[in-house]
GUVEXLUM-678219 format. One record per residue (C-alpha): residue number from 1; residue in three letters; x, y, z. Coordinates in steps of 0.05 Angstrom, whole numbers. Example, Ala and Ser with C-alpha at 12.3 -4.5 7.8 and 13.67 -1.06 7.14 Angstrom:
+-----+-----+--------+--------+--------+
|   i |  aa |      u |      v |      w |
+-----+-----+--------+--------+--------+
|   1 | ALA |    246 |    -90 |    156 |
|   2 | SER |    273 |    -21 |    143 |
+-----+-----+--------+--------+--------+
This chain:
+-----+-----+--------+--------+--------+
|   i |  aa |      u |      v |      w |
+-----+-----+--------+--------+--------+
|   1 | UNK |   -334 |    123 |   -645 |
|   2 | UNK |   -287 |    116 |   -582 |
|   3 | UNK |   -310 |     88 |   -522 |
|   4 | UNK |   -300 |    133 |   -459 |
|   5 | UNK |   -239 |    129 |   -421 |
|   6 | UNK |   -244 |     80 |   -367 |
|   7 | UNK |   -193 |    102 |   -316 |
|   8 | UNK |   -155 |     55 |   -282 |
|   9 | UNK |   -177 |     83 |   -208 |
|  10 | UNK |   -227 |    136 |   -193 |
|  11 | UNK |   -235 |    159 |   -124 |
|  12 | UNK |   -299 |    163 |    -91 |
|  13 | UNK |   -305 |    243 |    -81 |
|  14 | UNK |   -375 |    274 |    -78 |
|  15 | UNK |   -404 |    341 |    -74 |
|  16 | UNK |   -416 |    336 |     -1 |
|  17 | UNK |   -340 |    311 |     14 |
|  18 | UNK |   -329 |    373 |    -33 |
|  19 | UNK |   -380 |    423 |     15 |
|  20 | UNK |   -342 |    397 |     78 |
|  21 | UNK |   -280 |    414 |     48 |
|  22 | UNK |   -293 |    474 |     31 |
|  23 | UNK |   -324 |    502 |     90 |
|  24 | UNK |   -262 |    494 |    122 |
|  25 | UNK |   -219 |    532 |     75 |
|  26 | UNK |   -269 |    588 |     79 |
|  27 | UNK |   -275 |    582 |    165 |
|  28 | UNK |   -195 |    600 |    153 |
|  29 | UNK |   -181 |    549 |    202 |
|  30 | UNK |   -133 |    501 |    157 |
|  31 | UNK |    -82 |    463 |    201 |
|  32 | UNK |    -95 |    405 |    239 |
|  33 | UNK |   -161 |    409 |    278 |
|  34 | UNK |   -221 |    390 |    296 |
|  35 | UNK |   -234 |    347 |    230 |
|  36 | UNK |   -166 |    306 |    232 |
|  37 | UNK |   -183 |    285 |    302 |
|  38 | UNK |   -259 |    260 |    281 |
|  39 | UNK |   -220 |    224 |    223 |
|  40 | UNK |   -178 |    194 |    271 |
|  41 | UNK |   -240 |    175 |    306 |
|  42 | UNK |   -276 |    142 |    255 |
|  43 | UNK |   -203 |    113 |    225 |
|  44 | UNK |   -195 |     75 |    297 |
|  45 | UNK |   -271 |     58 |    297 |
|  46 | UNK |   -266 |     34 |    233 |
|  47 | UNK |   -206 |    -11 |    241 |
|  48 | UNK |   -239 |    -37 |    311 |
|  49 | UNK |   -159 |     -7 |    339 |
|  50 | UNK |   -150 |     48 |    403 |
|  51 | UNK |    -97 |     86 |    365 |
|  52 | UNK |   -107 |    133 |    300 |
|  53 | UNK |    -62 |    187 |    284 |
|  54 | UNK |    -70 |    225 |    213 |
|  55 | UNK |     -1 |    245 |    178 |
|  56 | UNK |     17 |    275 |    119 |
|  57 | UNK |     30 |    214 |     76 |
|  58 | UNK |     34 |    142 |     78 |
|  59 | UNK |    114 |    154 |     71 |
|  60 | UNK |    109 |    200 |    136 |
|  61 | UNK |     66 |    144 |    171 |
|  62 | UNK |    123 |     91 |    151 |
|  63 | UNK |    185 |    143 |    166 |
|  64 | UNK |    149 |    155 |    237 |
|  65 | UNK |    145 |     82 |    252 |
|  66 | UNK |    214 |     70 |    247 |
|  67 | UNK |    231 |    125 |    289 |
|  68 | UNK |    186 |    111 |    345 |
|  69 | UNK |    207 |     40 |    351 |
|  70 | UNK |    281 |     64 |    354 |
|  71 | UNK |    312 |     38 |    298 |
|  72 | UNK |    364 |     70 |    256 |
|  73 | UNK |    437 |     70 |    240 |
|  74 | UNK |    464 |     -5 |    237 |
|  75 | UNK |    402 |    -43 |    247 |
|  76 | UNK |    377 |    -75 |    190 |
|  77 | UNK |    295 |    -87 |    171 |
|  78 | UNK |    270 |   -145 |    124 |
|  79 | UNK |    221 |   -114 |     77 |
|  80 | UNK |    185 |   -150 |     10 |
|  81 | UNK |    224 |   -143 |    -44 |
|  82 | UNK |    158 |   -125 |    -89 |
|  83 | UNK |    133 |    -61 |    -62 |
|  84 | UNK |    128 |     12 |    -81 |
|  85 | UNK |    203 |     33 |    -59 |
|  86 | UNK |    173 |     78 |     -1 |
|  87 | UNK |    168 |     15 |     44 |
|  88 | UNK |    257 |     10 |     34 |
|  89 | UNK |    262 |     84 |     21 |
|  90 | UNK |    251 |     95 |     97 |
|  91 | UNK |    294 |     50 |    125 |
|  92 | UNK |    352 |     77 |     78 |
|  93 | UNK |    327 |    142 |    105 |
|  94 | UNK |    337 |    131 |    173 |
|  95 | UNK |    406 |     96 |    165 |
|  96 | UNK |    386 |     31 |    170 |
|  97 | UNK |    397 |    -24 |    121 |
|  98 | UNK |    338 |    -62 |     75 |
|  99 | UNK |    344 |   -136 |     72 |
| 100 | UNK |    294 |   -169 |     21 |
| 101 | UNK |    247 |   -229 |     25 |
| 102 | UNK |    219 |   -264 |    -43 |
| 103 | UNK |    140 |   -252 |    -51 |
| 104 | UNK |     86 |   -304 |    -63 |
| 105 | UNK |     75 |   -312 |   -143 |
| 106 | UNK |      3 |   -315 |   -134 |
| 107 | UNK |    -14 |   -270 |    -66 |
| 108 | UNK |     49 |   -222 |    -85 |
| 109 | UNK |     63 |   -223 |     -7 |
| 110 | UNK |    116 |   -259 |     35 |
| 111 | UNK |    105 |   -311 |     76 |
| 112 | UNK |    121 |   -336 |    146 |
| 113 | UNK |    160 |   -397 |    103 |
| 114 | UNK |    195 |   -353 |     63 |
| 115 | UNK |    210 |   -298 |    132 |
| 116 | UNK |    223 |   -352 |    172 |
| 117 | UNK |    281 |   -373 |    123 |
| 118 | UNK |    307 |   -299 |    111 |
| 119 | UNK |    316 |   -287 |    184 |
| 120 | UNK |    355 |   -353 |    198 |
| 121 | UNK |    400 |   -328 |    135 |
| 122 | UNK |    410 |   -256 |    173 |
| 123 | UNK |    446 |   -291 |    235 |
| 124 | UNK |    496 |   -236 |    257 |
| 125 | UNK |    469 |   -174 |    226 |
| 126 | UNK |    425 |   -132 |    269 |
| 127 | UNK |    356 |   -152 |    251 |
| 128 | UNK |    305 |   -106 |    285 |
| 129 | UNK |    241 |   -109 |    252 |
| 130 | UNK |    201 |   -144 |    197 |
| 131 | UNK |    169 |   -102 |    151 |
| 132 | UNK |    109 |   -131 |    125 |
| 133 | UNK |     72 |   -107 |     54 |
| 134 | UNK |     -9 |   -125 |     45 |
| 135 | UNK |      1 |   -122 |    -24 |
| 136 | UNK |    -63 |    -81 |    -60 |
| 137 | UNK |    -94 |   -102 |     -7 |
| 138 | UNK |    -87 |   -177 |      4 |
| 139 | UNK |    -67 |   -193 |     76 |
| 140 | UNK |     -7 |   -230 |     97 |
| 141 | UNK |     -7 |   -290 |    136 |
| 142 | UNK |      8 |   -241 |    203 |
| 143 | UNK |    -15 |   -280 |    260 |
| 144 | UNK |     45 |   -329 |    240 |
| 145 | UNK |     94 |   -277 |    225 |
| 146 | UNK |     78 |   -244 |    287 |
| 147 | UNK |     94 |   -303 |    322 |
| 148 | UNK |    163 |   -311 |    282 |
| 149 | UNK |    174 |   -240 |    307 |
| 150 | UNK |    164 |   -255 |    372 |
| 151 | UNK |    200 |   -313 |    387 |
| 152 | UNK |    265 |   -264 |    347 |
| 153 | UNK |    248 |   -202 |    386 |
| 154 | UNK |    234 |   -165 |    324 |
| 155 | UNK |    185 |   -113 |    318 |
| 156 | UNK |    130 |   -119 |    264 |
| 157 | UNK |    113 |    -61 |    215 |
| 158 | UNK |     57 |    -74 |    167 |
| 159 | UNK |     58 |    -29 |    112 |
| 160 | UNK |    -22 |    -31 |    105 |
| 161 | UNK |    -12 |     30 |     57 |
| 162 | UNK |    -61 |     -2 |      6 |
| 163 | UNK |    -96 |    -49 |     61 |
| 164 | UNK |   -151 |     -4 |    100 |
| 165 | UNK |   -202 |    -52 |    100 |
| 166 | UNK |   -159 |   -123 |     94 |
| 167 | UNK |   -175 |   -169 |    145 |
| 168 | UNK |   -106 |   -208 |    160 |
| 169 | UNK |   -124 |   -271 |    215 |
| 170 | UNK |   -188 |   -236 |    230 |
| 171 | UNK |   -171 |   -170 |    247 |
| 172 | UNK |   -148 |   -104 |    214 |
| 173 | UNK |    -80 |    -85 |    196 |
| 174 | UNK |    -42 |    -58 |    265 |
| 175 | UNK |    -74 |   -109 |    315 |
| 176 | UNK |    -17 |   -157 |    300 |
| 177 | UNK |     39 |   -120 |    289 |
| 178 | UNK |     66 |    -63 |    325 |
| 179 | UNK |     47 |    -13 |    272 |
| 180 | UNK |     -2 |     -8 |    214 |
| 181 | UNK |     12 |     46 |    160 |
| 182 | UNK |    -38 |     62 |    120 |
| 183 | UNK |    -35 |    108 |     55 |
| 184 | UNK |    -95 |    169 |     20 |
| 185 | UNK |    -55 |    182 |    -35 |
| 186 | UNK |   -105 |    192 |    -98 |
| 187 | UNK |    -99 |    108 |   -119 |
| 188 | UNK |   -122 |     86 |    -54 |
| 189 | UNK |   -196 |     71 |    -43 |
| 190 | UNK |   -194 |    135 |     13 |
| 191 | UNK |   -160 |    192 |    -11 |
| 192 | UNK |   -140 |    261 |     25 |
| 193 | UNK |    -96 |    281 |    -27 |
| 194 | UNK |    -41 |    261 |      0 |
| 195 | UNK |    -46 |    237 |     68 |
| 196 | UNK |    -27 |    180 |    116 |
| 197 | UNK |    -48 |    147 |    183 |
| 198 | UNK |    -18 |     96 |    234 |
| 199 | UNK |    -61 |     44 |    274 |
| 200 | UNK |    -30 |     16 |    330 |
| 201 | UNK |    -58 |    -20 |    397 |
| 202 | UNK |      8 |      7 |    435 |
| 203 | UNK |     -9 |     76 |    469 |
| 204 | UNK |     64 |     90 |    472 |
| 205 | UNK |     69 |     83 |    405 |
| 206 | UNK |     12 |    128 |    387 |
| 207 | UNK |     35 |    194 |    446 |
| 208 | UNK |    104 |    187 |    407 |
| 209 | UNK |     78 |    196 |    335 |
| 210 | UNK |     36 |    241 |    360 |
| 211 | UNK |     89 |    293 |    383 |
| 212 | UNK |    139 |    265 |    325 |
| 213 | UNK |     87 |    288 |    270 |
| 214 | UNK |     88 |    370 |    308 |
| 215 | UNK |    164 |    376 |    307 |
| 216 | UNK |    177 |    331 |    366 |
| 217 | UNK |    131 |    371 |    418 |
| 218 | UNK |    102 |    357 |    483 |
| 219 | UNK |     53 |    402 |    528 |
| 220 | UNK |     57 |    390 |    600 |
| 221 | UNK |     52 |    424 |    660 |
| 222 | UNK |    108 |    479 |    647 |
| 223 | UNK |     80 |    489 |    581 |
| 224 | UNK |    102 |    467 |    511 |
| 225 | UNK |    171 |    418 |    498 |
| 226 | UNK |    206 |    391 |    444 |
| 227 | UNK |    226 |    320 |    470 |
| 228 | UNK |    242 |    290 |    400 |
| 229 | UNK |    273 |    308 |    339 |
| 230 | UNK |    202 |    305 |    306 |
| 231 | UNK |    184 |    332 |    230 |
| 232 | UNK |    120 |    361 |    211 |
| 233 | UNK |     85 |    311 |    189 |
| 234 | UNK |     13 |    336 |    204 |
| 235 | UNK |    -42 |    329 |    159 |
| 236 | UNK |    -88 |    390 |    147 |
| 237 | UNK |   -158 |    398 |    169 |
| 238 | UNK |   -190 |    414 |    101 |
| 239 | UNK |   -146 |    343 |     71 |
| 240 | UNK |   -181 |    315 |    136 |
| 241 | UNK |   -251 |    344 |    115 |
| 242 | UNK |   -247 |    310 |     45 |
| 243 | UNK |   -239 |    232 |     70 |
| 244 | UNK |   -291 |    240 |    130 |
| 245 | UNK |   -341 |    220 |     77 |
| 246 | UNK |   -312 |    165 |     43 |
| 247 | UNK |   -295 |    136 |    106 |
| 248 | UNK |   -369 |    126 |    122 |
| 249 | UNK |   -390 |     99 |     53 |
| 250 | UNK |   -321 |     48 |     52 |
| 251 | UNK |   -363 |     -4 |     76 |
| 252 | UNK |   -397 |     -2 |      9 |
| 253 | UNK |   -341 |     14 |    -29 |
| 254 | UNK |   -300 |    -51 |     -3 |
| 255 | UNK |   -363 |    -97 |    -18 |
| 256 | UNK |   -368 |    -67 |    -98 |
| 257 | UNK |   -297 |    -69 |   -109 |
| 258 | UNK |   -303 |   -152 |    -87 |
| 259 | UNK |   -371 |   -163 |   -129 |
| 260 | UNK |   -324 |   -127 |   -193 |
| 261 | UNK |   -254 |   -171 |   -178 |
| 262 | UNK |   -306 |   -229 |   -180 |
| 263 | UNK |   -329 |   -207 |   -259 |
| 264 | UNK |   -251 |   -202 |   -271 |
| 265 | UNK |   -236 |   -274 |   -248 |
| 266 | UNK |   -294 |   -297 |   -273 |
| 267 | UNK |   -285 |   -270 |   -346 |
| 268 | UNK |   -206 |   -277 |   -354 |
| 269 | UNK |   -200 |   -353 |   -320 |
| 270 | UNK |   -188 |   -381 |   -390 |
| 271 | UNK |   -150 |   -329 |   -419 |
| 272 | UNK |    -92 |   -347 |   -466 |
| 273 | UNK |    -29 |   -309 |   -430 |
| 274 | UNK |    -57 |   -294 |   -369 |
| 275 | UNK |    -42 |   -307 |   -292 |
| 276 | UNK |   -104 |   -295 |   -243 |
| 277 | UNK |    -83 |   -268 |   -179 |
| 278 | UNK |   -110 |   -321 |   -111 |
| 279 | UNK |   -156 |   -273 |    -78 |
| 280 | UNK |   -162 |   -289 |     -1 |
| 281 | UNK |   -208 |   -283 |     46 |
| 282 | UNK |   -204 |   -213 |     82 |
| 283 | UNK |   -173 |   -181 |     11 |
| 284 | UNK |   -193 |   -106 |     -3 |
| 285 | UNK |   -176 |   -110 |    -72 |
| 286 | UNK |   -149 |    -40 |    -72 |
| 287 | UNK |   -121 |    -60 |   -141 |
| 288 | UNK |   -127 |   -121 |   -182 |
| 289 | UNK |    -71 |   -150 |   -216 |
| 290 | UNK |    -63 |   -201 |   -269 |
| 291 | UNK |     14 |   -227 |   -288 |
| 292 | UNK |     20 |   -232 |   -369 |
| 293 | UNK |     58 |   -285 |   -400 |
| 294 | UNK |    128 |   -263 |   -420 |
| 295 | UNK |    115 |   -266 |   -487 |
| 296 | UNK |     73 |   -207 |   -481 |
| 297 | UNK |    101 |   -130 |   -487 |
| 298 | UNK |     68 |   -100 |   -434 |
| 299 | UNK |     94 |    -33 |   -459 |
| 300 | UNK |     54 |    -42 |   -529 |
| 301 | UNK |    -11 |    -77 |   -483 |
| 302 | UNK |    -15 |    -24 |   -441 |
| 303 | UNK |    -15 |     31 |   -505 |
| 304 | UNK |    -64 |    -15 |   -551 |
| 305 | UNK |   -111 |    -16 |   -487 |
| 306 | UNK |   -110 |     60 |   -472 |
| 307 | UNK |   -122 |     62 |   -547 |
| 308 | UNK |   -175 |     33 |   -539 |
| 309 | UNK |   -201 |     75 |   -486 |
| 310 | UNK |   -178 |     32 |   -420 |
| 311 | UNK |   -125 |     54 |   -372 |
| 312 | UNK |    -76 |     -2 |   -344 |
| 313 | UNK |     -8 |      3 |   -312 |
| 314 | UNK |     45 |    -34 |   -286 |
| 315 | UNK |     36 |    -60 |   -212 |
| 316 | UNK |     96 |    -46 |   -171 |
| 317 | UNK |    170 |    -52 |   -170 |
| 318 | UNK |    216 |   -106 |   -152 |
| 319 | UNK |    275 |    -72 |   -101 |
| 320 | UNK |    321 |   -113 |   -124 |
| 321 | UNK |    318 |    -94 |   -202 |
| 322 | UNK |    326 |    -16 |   -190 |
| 323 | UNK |    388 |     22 |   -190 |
| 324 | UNK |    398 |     46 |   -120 |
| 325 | UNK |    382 |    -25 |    -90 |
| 326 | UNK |    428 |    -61 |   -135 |
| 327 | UNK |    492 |    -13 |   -133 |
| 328 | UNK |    488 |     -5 |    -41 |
| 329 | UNK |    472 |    -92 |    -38 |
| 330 | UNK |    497 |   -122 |   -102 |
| 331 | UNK |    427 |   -152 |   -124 |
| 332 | UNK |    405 |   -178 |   -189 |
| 333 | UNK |    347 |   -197 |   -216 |
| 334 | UNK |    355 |   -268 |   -201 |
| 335 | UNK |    357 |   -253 |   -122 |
| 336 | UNK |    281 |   -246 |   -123 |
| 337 | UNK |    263 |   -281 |   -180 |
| 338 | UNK |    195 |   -282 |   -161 |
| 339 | UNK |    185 |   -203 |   -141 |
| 340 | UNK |    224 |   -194 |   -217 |
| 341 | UNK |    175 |   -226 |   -254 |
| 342 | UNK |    117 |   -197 |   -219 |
| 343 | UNK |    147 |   -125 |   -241 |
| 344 | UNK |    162 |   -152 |   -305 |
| 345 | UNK |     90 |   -177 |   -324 |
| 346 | UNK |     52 |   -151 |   -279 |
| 347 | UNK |    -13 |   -112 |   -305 |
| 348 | UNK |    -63 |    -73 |   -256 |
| 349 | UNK |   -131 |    -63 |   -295 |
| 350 | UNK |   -190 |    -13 |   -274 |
| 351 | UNK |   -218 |    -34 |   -203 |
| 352 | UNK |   -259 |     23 |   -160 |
| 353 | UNK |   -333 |     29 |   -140 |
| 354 | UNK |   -360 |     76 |   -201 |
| 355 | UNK |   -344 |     16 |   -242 |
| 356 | UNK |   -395 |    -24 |   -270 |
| 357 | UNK |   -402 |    -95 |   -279 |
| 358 | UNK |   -401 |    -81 |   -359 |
| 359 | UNK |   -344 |    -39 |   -349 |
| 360 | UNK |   -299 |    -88 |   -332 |
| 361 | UNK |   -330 |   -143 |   -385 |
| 362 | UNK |   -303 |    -96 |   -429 |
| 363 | UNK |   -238 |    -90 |   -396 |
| 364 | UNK |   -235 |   -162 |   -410 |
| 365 | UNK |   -258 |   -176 |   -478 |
| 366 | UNK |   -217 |   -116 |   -497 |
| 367 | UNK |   -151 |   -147 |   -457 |
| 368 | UNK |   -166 |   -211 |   -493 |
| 369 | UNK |   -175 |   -181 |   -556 |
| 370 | UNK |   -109 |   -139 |   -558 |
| 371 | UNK |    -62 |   -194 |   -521 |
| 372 | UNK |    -61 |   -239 |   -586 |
| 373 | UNK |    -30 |   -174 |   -623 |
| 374 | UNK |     24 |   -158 |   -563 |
| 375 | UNK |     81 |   -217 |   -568 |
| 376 | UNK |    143 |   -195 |   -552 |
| 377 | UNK |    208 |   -227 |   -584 |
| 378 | UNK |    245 |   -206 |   -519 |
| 379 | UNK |    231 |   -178 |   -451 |
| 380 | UNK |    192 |   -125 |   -438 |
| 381 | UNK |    228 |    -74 |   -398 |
| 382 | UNK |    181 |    -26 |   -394 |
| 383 | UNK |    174 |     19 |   -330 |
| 384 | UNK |    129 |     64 |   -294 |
| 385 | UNK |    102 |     85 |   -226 |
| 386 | UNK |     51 |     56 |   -184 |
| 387 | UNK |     30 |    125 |   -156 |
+-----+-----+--------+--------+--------+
């Protein structure tokens, strides 16, 4: 008889997120109130940061960013080029122009090295800011790259969108860098939904996203403004209502989903065909994933395992492999060899705190089972989504 499905991620929703939830859609009072700004509370309590403010996605938290630190239409941003294409999709959205860094083959971040280099390459374009991914969670070498942007008079952005809870250099996402964007969207360890924040230290930062997320507007002594092109951006009460809850049990959540990566390295450090990812110090493990040898077809893995009852995906994408990126820049898949193989063989197995530690033994035996079966005479080119 089939096993049940174990999903690849599972948020942590109970009935009383569920009651809170729903006593604000029956109060009628649904737009941003009183719950967003006790979220925002607990988000900049949490993250040990003065400055919260909710959005509507971790997109919108990212899109925001940009704008408040004034960057748009010839200005260029270096940005990872192994990330979910939000992190480049806002700086092509605001005019700007994406300029890639190579990723870690073990961390699946870049670091100050390989920045370092990239910037000295981008003499005479107008480099702005440094975009920097925490990869499912594992935190970049910031202190140092903060300090690289500071000596170039480049603003730092850290996508944190899978990071609440990394501890980069001892602190939280947003205490280096200028910004911190964090994601809720249904695969992160919080969800609202969809939903978004920003965590910043700068409390000019924070008024500006504030009125950019309401359509640009300002009250003040003659009343309300518009002083900014803003969007609405705002994230609703009831979305609000939902993560309240598993804000206060994270805690818990963080230190299961490190006891469960443990089984996973721990069970898989001998396996024929696969690549362990290094887990730092400070990692929240919002997903953990392994890199298959090339001989593998992921495609055929990934089916055999949900087969067998286990969900697994594909990690993220490599910018420079996808059409947009390659027809505006010229790239290839050689210009980031490193972020192309991690799309390539990448494989994100079940990681979340309803998981037990025989869940993911089984994950394993089953992985190592199947992967004997799953040789591939030539590439896998096999896609999907990360979201």
């Amino acid at each position: 008889m089939r096993q049940p499905l174990i999903r690849l991620a599972y948020p942590d929703i109970r009935e009383e997120d569920i009651a809170r939830a729903v006593e604000v859609l029956r109060s009628g009072m649904l737009v941003q109130g009183k719950n967003v700004a006790a979220f925002e509370r607990k988000l900049s309590s949490f993250s040990d940061l003065p400055h919260a403010v909710a959005v509507s996605s971790g997109t919108a938290a990212l899109h925001m960013a940009l704008q408040a630190l004034g960057i748009g239409r010839g200005d260029t941003v270096l940005a990872p080029a192994f990330t979910f294409p939000a992190t480049a999709n806002v700086i092509e959205a605001i005019g700007a122009e994406t300029a890639l860094c190579d990723v870690d083959p073990t961390t699946y971040v870049i670091t100050p090295e390989a920045v370092a280099e990239r910037i000295a390459s981008l003499e005479g374009r107008r480099l702005k800011a440094v975009m920097v991914v925490h990869e499912f969670g594992c935190p970049a070498r910031i202190a140092e790259i903060a300090r690289l942007c500071q000596r170039n008079r480049l603003f730092l952005i850290e996508d944190a969108a899978c990071a609440l809870g990394s501890i980069a250099d001892g602190r939280h996402p947003g205490f280096y860098g200028d910004i911190a964007c964090v994601s809720f969207h249904p695969r992160k360890a919080i969800t609202t939904g969809e939903g978004g924040a920003i965590l910043t230290q700068r409390k000019d930062i924070a008024d500006k996203i504030f009125s950019l997320r309401n359509h640009g507007m300002v009250y003040g002594n003659e009343g309300m403004d518009f002083q900014y092109a803003g969007l609405n951006y705002r994230l609703t009460d009831f979305q609000a209502a939902l993560g309240l809850g598993q804000l206060e049990r994270f805690g818990d959540e963080l230190v299961r989903r490190r006891e469960l990566a443990a089984v996973y390295q721990r069970d898989l450090r001998n396996a024929n065909g696969v690549t362990l990812p290094q887990i730092p110090e400070g990692h929240s493990l919002q997903s953990f994933m392994v890199i298959m040898d090339a001989a593998v077809s992921r495609k055929d893995l990934i089916a055999a395992m949900l087969d067998a009852g286990i969900e697994s995906n594909l990690g993220a994408q490599a910018l420079n492999c996808l059409t947009y990126y390659q027809r505006k820049y010229g790239l290839k898949e050689d210009t980031c060899p490193v972020a192309t193989r991690l799309y390539r063989s990448g494989l994100v197995l079940p990681l979340y705190g309803r998981l037990t530690s025989g869940d993911v033994v089984e994950v394993c035996s089953t992985l190592r089972r199947i992967l004997p079966l799953v040789n591939a005479p030539q590439r896998d080119r096999s896609c999907g989504t990360k979201k």
